[in-house]
Each structure stands twice: as structure tokens, then as C-alpha cells.
C-alpha positions as CSV (number, residue, x, y, z in Angstrom):
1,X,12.0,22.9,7.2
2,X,11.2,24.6,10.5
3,X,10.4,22.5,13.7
4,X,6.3,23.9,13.8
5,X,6.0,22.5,10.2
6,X,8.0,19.0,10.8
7,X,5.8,19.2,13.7
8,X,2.2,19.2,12.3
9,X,3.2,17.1,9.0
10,X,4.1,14.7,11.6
11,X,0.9,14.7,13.6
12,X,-1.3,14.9,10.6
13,X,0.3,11.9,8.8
14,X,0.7,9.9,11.6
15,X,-3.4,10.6,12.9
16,X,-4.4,10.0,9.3
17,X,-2.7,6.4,9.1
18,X,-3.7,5.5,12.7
19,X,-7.3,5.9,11.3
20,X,-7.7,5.2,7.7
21,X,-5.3,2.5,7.3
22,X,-6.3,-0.3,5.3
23,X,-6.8,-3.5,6.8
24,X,-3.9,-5.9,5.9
25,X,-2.8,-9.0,6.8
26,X,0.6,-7.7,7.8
27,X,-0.3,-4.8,9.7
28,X,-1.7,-7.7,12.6
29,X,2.2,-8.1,13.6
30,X,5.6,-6.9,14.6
31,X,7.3,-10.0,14.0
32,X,10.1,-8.9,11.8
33,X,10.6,-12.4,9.6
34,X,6.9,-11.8,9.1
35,X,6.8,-8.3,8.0
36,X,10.0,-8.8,5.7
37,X,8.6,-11.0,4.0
38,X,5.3,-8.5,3.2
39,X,7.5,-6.1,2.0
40,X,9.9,-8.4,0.1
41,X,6.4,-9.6,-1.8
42,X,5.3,-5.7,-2.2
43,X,8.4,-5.0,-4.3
44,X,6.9,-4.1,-8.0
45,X,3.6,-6.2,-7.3
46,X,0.2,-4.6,-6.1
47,X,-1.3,-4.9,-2.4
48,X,-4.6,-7.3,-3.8
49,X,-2.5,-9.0,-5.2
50,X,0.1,-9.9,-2.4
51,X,-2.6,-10.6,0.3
52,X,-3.2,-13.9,-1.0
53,X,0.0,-14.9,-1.8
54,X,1.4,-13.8,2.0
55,X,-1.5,-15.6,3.7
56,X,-0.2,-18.7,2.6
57,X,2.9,-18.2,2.3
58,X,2.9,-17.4,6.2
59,X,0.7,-20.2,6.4
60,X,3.6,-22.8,5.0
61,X,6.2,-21.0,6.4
62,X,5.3,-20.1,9.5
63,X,9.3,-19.0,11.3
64,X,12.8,-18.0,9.9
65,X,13.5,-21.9,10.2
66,X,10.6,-23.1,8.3
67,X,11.4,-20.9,5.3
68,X,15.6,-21.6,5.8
69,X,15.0,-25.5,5.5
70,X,12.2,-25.0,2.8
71,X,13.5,-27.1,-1.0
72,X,14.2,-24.5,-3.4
73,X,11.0,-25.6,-6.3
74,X,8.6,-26.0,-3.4
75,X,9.0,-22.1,-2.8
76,X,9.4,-21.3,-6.0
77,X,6.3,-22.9,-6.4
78,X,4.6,-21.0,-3.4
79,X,5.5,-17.8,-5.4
80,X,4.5,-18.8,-8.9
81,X,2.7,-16.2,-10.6
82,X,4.3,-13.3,-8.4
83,X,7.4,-12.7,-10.8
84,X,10.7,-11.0,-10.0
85,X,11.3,-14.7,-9.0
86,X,14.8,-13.9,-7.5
87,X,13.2,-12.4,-4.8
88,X,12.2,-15.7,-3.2
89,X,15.7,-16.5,-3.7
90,X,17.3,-13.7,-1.8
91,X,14.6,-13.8,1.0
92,X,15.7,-17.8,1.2
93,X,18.9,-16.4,1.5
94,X,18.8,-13.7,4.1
95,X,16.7,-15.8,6.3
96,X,19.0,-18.6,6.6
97,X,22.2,-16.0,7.1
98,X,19.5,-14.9,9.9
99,X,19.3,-18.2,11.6
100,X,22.7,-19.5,11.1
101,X,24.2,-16.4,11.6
102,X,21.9,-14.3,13.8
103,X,20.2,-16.8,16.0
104,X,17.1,-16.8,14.1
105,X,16.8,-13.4,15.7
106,X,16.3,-10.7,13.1
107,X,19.0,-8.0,13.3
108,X,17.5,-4.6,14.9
109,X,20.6,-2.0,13.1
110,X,20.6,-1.1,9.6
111,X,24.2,-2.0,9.9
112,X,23.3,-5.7,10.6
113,X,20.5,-6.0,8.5
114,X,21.6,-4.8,5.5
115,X,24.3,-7.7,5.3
116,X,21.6,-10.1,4.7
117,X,21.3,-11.0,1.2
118,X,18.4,-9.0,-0.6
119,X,18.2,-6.7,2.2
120,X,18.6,-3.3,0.4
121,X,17.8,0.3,1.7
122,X,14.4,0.2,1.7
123,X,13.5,-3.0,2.9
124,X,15.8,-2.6,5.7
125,X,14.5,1.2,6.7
126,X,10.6,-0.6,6.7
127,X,11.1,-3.6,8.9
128,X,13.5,-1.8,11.5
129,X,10.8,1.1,11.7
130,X,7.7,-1.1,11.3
131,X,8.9,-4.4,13.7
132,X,11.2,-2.5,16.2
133,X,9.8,0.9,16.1
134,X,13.6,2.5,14.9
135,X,13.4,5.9,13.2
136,X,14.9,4.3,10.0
137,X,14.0,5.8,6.5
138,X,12.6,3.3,3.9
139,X,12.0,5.2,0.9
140,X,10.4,3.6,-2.2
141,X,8.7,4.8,-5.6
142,X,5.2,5.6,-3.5
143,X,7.3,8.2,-0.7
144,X,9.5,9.8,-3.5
145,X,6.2,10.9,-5.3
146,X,4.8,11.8,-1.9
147,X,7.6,14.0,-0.5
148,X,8.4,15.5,-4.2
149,X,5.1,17.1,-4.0
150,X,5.1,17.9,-0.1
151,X,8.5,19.4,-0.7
152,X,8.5,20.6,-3.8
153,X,11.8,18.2,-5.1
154,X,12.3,19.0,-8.5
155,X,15.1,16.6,-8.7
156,X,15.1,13.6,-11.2
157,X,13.8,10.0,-8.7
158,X,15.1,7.8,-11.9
159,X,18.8,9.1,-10.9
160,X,20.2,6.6,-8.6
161,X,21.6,9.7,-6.6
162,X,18.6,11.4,-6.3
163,X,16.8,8.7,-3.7
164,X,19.9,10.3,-1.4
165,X,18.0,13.5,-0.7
166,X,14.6,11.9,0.1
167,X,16.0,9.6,2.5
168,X,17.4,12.8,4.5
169,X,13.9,14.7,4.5
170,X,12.2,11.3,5.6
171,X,15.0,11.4,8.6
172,X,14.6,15.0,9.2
173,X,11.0,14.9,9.2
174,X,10.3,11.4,10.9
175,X,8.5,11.1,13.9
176,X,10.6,9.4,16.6
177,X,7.6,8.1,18.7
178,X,5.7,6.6,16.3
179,X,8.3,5.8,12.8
180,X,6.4,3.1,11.8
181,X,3.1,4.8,11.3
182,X,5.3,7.6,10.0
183,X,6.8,5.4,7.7
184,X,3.5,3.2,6.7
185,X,1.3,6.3,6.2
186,X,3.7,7.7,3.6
187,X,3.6,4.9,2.1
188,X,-0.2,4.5,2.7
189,X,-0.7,8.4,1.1
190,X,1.2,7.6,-2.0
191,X,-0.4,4.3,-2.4
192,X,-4.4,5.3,-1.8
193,X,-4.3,9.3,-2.1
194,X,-0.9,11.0,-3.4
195,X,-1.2,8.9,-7.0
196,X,1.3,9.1,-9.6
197,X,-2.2,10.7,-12.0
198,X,-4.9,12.9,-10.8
199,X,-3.9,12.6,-7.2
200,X,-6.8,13.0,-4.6
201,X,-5.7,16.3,-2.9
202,X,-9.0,17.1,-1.3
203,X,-8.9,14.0,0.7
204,X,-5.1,14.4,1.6
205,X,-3.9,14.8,5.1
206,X,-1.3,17.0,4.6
207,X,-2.9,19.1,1.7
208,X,-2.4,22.1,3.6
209,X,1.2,21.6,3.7
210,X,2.2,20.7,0.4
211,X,4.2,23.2,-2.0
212,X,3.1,21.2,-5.1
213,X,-0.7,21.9,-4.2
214,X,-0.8,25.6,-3.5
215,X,1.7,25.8,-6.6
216,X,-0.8,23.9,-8.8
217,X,2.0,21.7,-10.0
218,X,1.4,18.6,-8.0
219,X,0.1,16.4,-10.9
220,X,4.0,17.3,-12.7
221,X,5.9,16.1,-9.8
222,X,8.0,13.8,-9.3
223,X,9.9,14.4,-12.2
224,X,11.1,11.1,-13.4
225,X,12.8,10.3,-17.1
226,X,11.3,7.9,-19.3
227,X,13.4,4.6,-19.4
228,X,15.1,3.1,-22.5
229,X,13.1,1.2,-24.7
230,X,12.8,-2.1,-23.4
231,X,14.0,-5.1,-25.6
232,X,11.3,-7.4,-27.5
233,X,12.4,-11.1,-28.0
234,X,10.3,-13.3,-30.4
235,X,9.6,-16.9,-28.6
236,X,8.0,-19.8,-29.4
237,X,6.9,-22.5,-27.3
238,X,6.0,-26.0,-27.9
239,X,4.0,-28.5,-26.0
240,X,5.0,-31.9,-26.6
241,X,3.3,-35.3,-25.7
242,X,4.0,-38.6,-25.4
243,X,2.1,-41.7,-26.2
244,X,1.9,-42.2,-22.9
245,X,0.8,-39.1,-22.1
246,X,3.8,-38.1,-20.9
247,X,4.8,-33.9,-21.3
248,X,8.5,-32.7,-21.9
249,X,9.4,-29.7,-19.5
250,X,12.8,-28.0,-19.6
251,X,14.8,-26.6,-16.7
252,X,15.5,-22.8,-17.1
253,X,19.7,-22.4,-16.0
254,X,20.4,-21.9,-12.5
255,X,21.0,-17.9,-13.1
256,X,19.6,-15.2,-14.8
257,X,15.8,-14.9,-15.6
258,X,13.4,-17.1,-14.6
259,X,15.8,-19.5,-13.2
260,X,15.4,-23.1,-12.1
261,X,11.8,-22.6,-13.3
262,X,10.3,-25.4,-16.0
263,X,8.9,-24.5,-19.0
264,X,7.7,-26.0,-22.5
265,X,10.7,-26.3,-25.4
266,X,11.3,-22.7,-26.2
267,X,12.9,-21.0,-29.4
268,X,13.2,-17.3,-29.6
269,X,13.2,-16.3,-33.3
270,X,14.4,-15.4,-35.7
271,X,16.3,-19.0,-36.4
272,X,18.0,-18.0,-39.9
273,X,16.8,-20.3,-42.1
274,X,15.6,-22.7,-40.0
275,X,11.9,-24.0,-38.7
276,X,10.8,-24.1,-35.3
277,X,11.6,-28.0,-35.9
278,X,14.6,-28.0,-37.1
279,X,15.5,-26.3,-34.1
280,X,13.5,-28.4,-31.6
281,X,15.4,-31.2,-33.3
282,X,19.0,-29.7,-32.7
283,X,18.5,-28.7,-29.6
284,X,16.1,-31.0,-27.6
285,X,17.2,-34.1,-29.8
286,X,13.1,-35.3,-30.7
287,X,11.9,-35.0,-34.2
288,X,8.0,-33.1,-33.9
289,X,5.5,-32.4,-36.3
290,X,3.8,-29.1,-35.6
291,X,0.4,-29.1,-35.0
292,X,-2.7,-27.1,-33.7
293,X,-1.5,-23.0,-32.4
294,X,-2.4,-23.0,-28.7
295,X,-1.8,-19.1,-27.5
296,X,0.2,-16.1,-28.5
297,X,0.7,-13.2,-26.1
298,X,3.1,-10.5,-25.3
299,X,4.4,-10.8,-21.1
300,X,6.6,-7.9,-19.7
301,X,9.4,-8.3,-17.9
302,X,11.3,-5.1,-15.8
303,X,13.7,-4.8,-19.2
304,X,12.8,-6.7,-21.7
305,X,9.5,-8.3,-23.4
306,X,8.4,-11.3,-24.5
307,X,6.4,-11.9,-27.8
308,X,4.8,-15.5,-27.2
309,X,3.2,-18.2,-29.6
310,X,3.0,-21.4,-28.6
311,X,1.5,-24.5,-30.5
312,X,1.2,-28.2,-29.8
313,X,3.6,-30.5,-31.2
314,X,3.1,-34.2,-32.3
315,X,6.3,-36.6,-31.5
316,X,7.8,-38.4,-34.3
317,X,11.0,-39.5,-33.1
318,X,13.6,-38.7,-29.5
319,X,16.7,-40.1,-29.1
320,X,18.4,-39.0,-25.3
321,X,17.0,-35.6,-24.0
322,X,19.4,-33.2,-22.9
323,X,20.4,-32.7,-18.9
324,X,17.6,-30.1,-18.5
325,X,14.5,-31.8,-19.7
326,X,12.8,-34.2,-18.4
327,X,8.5,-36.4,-18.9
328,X,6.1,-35.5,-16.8
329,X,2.9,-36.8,-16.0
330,X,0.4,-34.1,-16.3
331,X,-0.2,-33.9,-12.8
332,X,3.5,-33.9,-12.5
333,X,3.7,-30.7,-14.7
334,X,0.7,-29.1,-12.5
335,X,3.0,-29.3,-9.4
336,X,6.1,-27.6,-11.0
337,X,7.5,-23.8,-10.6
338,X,6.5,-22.3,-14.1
339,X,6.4,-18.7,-14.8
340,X,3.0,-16.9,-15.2
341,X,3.8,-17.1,-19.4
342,X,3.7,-20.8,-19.4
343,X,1.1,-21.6,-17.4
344,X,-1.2,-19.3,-19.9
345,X,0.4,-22.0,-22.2
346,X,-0.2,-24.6,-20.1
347,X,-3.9,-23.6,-19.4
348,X,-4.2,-23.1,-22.8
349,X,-2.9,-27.0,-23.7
350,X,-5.3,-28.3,-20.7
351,X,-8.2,-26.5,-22.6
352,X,-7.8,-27.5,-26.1
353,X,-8.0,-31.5,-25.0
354,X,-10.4,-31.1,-21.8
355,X,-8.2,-31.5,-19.2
């Protein structure tokens, strides 16, 4: 890349952003905690679907301290229905490494800031160049797809190695003065006009720059192999109620997917010879009669998917419950962290008896 073409890819971007930029919530602040945060929530979920989410999120939490002190299920509960749940988890974590360990001052050197637990590349490249203005790269899926076409990178962005090269043409063509509306508008372009299908050329800011345009190849770039087929597990869910009303949640373990979140009795099939009862009554220790079918769905996870029915269950007999399950009152249940698939079960449930 010669200096004249950094040059005007610079000034066209940056001009662009300055004056089509959407109109987010985020975008109102250089507080770092604030705009970590954003981007934390942005990782594999859509902008109209963050805004919410952020406002009172921000709202609640307000500071690094607010969020350090905050009980683990009441922000788990803040994110429900965001997914990727560990997230919360690591932000938790980083923040209170920033407070204890930082001052509650956010560190201002990729060096420092990557440290902080969840911190990775990207995020740390977009709140050093969006808070404190520090020509950082942050490359994610939207710049990749941007730059392959701009640059014409034929190289393979599913390759671990391959994010390597983009970071140095995002340093070698950022603009010093302004990175963090260098660094927003790419992500703005790839998000609004460089799509991954039938990408909006005519409207693009740097259309006269691109390789992939005046090639005609742009709509076959990035180049990006298709992932192994993701794993389908067979689950069944039962709701469960008291004479008392009462409903029986269980507690997901402390790692791995969906942890510490509460959910209905759940058996993934197929169970040899046994019935969804049988099994309930091994592992949950209450004899149930099955009843009315409530829901079935598939939800998709990153690597794996879930095939869901779920039906109501009548209690015959319990004897002592293990450690992770516990009654609720229903408006107990309503104020714990479940994942988006059982509160369509839950929903579902409250429907059926007009709730």
C-alpha cells in the first residue's frame, strides 16, 4: 500500500463514519468500563438487540464498582436471553481485576489490558482506540470481510492464523488522529454496507478503492471454510408442580454451558430402555406421571444444538431432592437466571394454566 492510497482510504472512511454513523447508546461516551461493556454484549449478538440490554445494564450498573460487588444470579439475570452467558462472567471478572488491581482505572496499554480476564485481541484493540483514542487494531468478523474485499485477502478468516495479517493492514492503514472513528467505521461499513451477501457497493465509501469491486469478485470474498457439523442432542424437559404450587428448578454445574443457570428436570435422550420417568425417578428422586406436551423446539448453540420437548409432569411421590434442585414459588421461578430455551418452556407452562 502506498502512502496516497492509506491516505484517502483513511479520510473517506473516517468522513463517512463521522456522518452516517448510527445513533447508539454507546457512541454518547469514552468511559472505557462503559464502552467494554458494549462491545463485550456485541460479541455474536446483533446491535437491536444489545441496545436494550446495555441501557439497563448501564442503568444497574452504573461504575467498575457497581458491576465488581454485583451477586453472580442477579447479573446473570440482567443478561438472560443474551446467551454466550460466560461473557457476563468474564466481564465480572476483568472488572473486579480492574478495581482491585487497577484502581478502578481502566488500563490504557494492550499490554495491561489484555491481562484482564475476557479481554481478548479484539476487545482490547476497540476500547483502547474508541475510549483513549490509541491506534490499536480490533479486528472482528465485520473488518475481516471489509478489508478482504478492500484488499483483496484471499486467505482463509476461519484459520486462527489468518486474523494475524488483517491486524497488520488495520495498523498499517489506521489513522492515527482519529483510530476510533477509523476503527468504528470499519466496523460500521461491514455492519450496514460491506455485508457478508449482496453487499451495497454503490453506497460504499471506499468503493473506489476496493480490489474486490473493480475485480467483480467482492460478493466471493472473504473466503471462509464451512465449519464441522455441529452436534444435535435430544432433550427433554419436564415442568413439575407441587400441591402447593410449588415448581422444581435445577441448578446447571458451576462450569461449562449454561452454568449456574436454573432450569426444569432435563433428560437428553436416548435413555436405553428407559422412560423419561424412570429417569426423572433416578435422578431427581420424585416419582411423575407425564402429562400434557407443552413445547418442542430446536435452540442453537456456537457448537452444538439442542432438540427440545418439554411436557408437564404430575407429582406422585419425592423423597429428598438432590443438592441442585430446589421449589419455587412461581414468582420465585420468574426471578431466576434461565436460558432463552426454558423460558420458551416456561412461557409455554404459564400459558397452558393462565398464568
Amino acid at each position: 500500500m502506498n502512502e496516497l492510497y492509506k491516505k484517502q482510504v483513511r479520510s473517506a472512511l473516517v468522513s463517512w463514519f463521522l456522518e452516517e454513523k448510527r445513533d447508539l447508546p454507546w457512541r454518547k461516551t469514552k468511559d472505557p468500563y462503559k464502552i467494554w461493556v458494549s462491545e463485550v454484549m456485541l460479541q455474536q449478538t446483533k446491535v437491536d438487540t444489545v441496545i436494550p440490554y446495555y441501557e439497563r445494564f448501564i442503568a444497574k450498573y452504573p461504575s467498575l464498582e457497581s458491576l465488581a460487588t454485583a451477586k453472580e444470579g442477579e447479573l446473570l439475570k440482567e443478561w438472560e436471553g443474551l446467551g454466550y452467558y460466560s461473557r457476563a462472567r468474564n466481564l465480572q471478572a476483568g472488572v473486579k481485576e480492574v478495581v482491585e488491581a487497577y484502581g478502578s482505572v481502566v488500563p490504557s496499554t494492550r499490554k495491561e489490558i489484555s491481562k484482564l480476564k475476557g479481554v481478548g485481541p479484539y476487545t482490547a484493540g476497540a476500547v483502547l482506540s474508541i475510549a483513549y483514542g490509541v491506534p490499536e487494531h480490533a479486528v472482528d468478523g465485520n473488518v475481516m470481510r471489509v478489508l478482504s474485499r478492500l484488499l483483496f485477502i484471499k486467505e482463509d478468516i476461519a484459520k486462527p492464523k489468518t486474523k494475524k495479517i488483517f491486524e497488520e493492514a488495520v495498523m498499517e492503514l489506521i489513522d492515527e488522529n482519529n483510530p476510533s472513528a477509523f476503527n468504528q467505521g470499519l466496523m460500521e461499513l461491514g455492519a450496514v454496507i460491506c455485508t457478508p451477501t449482496k453487499p451495497k457497493c454503490l453506497l460504499c465509501p471506499v468503493r473506489e478503492y476496493c480490489t474486490a469491486f473493480f475485480e467483480g469478485k467482492q460478493e466471493e470474498l472473504p473466503i471462509k471454510t464451512i465449519n464441522k457439523k455441529t452436534k444435535l442432542h435430544k432433550m427433554k424437559a419436564v415442568v413439575i408442580e407441587r400441591d402447593n404450587g410449588q415448581i422444581l428448578l435445577e441448578k446447571r454445574p458451576s462450569k461449562g454451558l449454561l452454568a449456574n443457570m436454573w432450569q426444569f428436570p432435563m433428560v437428553e435422550l436416548p435413555t436405553a430402555t428407559h422412560t423419561v420417568e424412570e429417569v426423572v425417578e433416578h435422578d431427581y428422586g420424585i416419582a411423575i406421571k407425564k402429562e400434557n406436551e407443552l413445547i418442542a423446539f430446536k435452540h442453537i448453540f456456537s457448537h452444538l444444538v439442542w432438540e427440545v420437548e418439554s411436557f408437564e409432569g404430575e407429582l406422585v411421590t419425592e423423597k429428598e431432592l438432590p443438592a441442585p434442585c430446589k421449589w419455587f414459588t412461581k414468582e420465585e421461578v420468574s426471578n431466576q437466571p434461565m436460558p432463552v430455551p426454558v423460558i420458551k418452556i416456561w412461557n409455554a407452562w404459564k400459558e397452558r394454566n393462565n398464568i
